[in-house]
C-alpha positions as CSV (number, residue, x, y, z in Angstrom):
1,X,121.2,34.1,142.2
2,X,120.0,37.4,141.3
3,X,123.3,38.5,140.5
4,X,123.9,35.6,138.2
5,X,121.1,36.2,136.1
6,X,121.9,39.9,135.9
7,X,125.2,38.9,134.9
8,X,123.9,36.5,132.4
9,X,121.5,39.1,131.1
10,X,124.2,41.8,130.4
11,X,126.5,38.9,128.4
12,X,123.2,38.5,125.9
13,X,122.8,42.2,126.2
14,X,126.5,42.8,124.9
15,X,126.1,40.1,122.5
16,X,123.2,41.2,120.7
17,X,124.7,44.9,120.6
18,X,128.1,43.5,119.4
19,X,126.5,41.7,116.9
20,X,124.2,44.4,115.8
21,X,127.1,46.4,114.8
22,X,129.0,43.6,113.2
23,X,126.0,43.8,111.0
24,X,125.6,47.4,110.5
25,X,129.1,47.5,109.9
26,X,128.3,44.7,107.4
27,X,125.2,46.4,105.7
28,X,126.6,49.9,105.2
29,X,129.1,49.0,102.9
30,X,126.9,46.8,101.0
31,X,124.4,49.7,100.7
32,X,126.8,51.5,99.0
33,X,128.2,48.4,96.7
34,X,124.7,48.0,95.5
35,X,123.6,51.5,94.9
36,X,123.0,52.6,91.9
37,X,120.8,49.5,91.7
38,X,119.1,51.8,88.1
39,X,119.4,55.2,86.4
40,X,119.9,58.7,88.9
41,X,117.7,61.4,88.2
42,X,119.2,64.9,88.9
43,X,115.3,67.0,89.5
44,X,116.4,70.8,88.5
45,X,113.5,73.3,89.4
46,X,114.0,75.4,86.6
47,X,114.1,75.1,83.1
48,X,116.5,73.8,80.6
49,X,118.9,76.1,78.7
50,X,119.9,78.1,81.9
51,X,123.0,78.3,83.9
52,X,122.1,75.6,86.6
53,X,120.4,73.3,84.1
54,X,123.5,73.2,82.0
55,X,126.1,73.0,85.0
56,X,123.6,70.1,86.2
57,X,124.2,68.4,82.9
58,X,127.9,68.9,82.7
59,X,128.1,67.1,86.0
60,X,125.6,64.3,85.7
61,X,127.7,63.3,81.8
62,X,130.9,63.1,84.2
63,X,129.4,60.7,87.3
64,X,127.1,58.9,84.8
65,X,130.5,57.8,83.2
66,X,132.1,57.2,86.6
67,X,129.2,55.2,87.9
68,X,128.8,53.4,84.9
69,X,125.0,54.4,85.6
70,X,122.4,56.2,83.4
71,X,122.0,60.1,84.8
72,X,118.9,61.9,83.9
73,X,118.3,65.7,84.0
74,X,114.5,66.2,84.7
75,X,113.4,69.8,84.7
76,X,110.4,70.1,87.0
77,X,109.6,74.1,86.8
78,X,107.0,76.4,88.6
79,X,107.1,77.4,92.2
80,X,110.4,79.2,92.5
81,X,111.7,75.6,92.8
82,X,108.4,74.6,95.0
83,X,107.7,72.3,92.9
84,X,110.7,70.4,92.3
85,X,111.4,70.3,95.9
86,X,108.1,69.1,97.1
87,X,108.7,66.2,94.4
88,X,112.1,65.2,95.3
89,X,111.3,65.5,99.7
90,X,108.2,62.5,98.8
91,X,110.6,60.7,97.0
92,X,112.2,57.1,98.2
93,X,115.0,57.5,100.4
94,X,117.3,55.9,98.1
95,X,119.6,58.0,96.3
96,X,117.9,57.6,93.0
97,X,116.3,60.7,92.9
98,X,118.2,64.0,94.0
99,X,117.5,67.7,93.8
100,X,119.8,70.2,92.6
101,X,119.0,73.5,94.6
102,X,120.0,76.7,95.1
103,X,120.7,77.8,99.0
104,X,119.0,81.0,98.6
105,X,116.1,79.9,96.5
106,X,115.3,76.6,98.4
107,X,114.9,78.8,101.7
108,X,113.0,81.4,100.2
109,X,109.7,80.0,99.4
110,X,109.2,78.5,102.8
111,X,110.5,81.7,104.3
112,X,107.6,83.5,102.7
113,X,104.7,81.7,102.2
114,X,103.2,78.5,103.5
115,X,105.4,75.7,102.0
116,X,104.5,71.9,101.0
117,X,108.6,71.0,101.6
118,X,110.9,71.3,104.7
119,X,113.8,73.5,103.4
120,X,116.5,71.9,105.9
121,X,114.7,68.8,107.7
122,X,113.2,67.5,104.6
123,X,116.6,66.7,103.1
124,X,119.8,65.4,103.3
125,X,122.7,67.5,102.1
126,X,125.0,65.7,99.7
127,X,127.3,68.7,98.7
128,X,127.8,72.1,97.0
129,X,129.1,71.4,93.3
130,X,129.4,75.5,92.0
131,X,129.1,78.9,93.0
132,X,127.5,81.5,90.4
133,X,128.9,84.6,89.1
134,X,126.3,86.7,87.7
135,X,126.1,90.6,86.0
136,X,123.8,92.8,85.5
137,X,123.1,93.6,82.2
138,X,121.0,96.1,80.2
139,X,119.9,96.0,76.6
140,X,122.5,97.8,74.4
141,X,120.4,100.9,73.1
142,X,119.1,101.4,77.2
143,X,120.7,105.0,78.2
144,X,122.6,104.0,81.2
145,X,126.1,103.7,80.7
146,X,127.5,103.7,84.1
147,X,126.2,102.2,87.5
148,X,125.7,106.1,88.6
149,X,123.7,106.3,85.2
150,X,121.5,103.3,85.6
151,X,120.0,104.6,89.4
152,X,119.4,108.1,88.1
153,X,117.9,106.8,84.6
154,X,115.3,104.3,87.3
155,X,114.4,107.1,89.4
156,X,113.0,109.2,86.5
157,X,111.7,106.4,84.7
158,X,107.5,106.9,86.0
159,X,107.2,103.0,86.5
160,X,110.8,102.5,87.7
161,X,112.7,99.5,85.9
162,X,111.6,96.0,85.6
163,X,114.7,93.2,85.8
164,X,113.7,89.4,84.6
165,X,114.0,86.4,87.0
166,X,113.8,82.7,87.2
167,X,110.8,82.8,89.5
168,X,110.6,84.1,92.9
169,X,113.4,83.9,95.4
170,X,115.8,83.1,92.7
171,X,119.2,85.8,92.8
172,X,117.4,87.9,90.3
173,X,114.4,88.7,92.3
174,X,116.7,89.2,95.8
175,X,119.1,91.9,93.2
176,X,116.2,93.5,92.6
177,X,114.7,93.9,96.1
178,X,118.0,95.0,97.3
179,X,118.7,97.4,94.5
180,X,115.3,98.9,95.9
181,X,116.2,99.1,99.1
182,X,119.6,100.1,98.4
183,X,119.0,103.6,96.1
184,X,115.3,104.0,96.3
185,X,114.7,102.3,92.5
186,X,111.4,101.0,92.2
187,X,111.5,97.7,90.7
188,X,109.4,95.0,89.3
189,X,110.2,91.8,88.9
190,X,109.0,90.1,85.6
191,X,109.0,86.1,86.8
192,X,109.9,83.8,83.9
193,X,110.8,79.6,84.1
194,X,114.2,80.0,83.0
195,X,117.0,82.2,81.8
196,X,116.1,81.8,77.6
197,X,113.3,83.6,77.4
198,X,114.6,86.4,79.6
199,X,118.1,87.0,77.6
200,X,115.3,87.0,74.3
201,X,113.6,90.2,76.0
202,X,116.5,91.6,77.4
203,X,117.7,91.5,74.0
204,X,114.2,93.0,73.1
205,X,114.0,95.8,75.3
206,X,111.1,94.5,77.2
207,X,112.7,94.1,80.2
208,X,115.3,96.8,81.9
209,X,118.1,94.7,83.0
210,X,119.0,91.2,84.3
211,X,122.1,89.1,86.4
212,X,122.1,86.1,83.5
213,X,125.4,84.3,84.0
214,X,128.3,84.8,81.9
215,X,127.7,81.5,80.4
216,X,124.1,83.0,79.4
217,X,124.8,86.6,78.9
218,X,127.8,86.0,76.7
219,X,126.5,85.9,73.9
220,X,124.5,88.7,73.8
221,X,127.6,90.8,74.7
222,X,129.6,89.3,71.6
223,X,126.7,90.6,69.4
224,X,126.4,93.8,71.4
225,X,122.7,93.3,72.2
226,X,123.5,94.2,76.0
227,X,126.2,95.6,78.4
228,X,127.1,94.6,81.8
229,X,127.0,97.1,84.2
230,X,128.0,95.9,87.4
231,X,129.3,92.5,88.5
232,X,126.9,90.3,91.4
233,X,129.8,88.6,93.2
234,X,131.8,89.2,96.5
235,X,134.9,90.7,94.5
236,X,135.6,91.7,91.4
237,X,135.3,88.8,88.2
238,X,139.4,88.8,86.1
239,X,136.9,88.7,82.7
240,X,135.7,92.1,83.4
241,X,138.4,93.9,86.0
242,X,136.7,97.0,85.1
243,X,133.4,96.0,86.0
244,X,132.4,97.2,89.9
245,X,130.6,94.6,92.0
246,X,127.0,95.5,93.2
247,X,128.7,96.1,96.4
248,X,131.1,98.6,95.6
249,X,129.0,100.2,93.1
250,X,126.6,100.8,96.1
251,X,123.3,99.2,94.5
252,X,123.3,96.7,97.4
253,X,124.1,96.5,101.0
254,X,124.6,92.8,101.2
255,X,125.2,90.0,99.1
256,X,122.3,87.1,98.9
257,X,124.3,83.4,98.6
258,X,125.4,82.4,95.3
259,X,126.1,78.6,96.1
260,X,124.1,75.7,94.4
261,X,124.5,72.3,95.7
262,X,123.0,69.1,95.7
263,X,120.5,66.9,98.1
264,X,118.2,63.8,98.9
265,X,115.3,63.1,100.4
266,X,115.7,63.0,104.3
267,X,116.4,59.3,105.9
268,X,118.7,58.4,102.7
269,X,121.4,56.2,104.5
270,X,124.4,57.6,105.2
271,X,126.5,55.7,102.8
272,X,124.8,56.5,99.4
273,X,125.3,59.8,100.9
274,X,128.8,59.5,101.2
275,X,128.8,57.6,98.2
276,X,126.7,60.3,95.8
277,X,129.4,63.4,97.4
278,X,132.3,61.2,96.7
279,X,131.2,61.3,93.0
280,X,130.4,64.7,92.7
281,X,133.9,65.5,94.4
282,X,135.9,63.3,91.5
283,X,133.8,65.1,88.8
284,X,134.5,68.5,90.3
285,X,138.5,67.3,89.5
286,X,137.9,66.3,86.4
287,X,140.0,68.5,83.3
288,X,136.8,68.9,81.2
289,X,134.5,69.9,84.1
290,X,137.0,72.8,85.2
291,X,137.6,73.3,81.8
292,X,133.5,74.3,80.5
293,X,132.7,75.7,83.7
294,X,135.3,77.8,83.9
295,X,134.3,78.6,80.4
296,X,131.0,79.3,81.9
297,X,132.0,82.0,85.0
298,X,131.4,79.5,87.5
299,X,133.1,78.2,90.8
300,X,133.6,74.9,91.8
301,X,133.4,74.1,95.1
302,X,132.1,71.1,96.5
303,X,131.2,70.6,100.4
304,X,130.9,67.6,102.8
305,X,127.5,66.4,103.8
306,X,127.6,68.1,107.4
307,X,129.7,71.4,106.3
308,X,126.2,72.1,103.4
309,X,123.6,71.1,106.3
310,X,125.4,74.2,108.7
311,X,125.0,76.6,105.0
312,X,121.5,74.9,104.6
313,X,120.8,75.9,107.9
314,X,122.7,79.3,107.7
315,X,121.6,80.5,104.2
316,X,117.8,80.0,106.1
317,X,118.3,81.9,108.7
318,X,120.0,84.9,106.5
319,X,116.7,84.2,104.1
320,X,114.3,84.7,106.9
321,X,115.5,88.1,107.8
322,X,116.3,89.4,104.5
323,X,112.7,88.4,104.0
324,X,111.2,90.5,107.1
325,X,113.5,93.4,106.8
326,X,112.4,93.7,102.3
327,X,109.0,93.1,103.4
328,X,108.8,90.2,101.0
329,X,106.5,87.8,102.6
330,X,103.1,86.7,101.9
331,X,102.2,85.2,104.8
């Protein structure tokens, strides 16, 4: 008898799980049928004009179209991208509201001071949509002509040099650090909320040098306001052959991550996921996309969900000990 109802209890045990995942089975496509249910907002933690503001933009008028769904742009600066993250980790689960970050930034706030977000648990990684190709640049009339120049003009200068960044932990600030380390350069950073108003000093002379992107520097190099001295990527950029990476030109030891990507707040379901880096993959594919980012120095490359959690998780680690061995943190 006991053995009957044992029986009997694992047939309504196998029914209820074989029905529970006809219904998830069921309810995960529809999840993604019904999403967007109203407009996206794209949450950029710097400002607008900049290099990742305007990539941002260049995607969201591609999936907007796509989706046949209103995309918004919302620039939420201050932080180093603290405050944009914080926003978009309280936000509903839903794939409404996503946060463009970049890897290094987004680890390095938590990485050196007590943080309101979760860098890697507090999200969940969509995909990468561009890496960045920046140069350092100096204002036209500034001595240096030559990497070799530009050490041996910062070690006379009294104060050293001061480079321009989009807030702390951004590439800038990690150039600069390195560059320190690197030749024995003291640097300050000069923290601004996006790339305009540094290109406008850099143009000025009030700041020493800066890594705009070519996007943001070109200009400036067409009206011979500035120069590029050195080139922050892995290997040499075909715009400027003759340009030496910061590598090569020995102004750092290692490269901080260049890659940008996209993510939601932690617990979004699985198929708006899926759905969200399916759209970003089509855009990254589409003529006009390549087209103006290529325009732009950048590289596409988009990611699946679990390959950006392993960089999410990577580009932390990688933070946390660039942080220790720079002495950068302010815990």
């Amino acid at each position: 008898m006991m053995v009957a109802i044992r029986q009997f209890g694992l047939g309504i045990g196998l029914g209820i799980g074989l029905g529970l995942a006809a219904l998830l089975a069921l309810v995960a496509p529809a999840a993604t049928q019904e999403f967007p249910q109203r407009p996206i907002t794209f949450v950029v933690g710097l400002g607008a004009g900049g290099g990742v503001d305007i990539n941002t933009r260049i995607f969201a008028e591609v999936i907007a179209r796509n989706m046949g769904q209103r995309v918004v742009v919302d620039n939420r600066t201050g932080a180093g991208g603290g405050v944009a993250a914080t926003y978009v980790q309280g936000a509903a689960p839903d794939g409404h509201t996503l946060l463009v970050i970049s890897g290094l930034q987004h680890a390095y706030l938590p990485a050196t001071q007590a943080s309101s977000y979760e860098p890697v648990k507090g999200f969940a990684p969509i995909t990468t949509f561009f890496e960045m190709v920046s140069m350092l640049m100096v204002p036209a009339d500034s001595p240096p002509q030559t990497v070799a120049e530009f050490i041996e003009y910062g070690k006379k200068k009294p104060n050293g040099l001061s480079v321009g960044a989009p807030g702390p932990g951004s590439p800038p600030h990690l150039f600069g650090a390195l560059i320190k380390e690197a030749t024995g350069v003291g640097v300050e950073t000069v923290q601004y909320r996006g790339s305009t108003t540094i290109m406008t000093d850099l143009a000025g002379g009030r700041i020493d040098f800066a890594f705009p992107t070519f996007g943001i520097g070109q200009p400036l190099l067409q009206e011979k306001k500035a120069r590029a001295l050195a080139i922050a990527a892995e290997n040499r950029w075909s715009e400027f052959p003759g340009v030496p990476t910061l590598l090569e030109s020995g102004l750092v030891k290692q490269m901080p991550g260049m890659w940008f990507g996209v993510v939601a707040p932690a617990g979004t379901p699985a198929p708006i996921v899926q759905r969200i880096n399916d759209e970003f993959v089509k855009a990254s594919k589409d003529a006009e996309v390549i087209r103006r980012l290529n325009a732009l120095g950048m590289v596409i490359r988009t990611t699946t969900p679990a390959r950006m959690h392993d960089m999410m998780v990577a580009e932390q680690l990688k933070v946390e000990n660039l942080v220790k061995r720079l002495n950068l943190s302010q815990k």
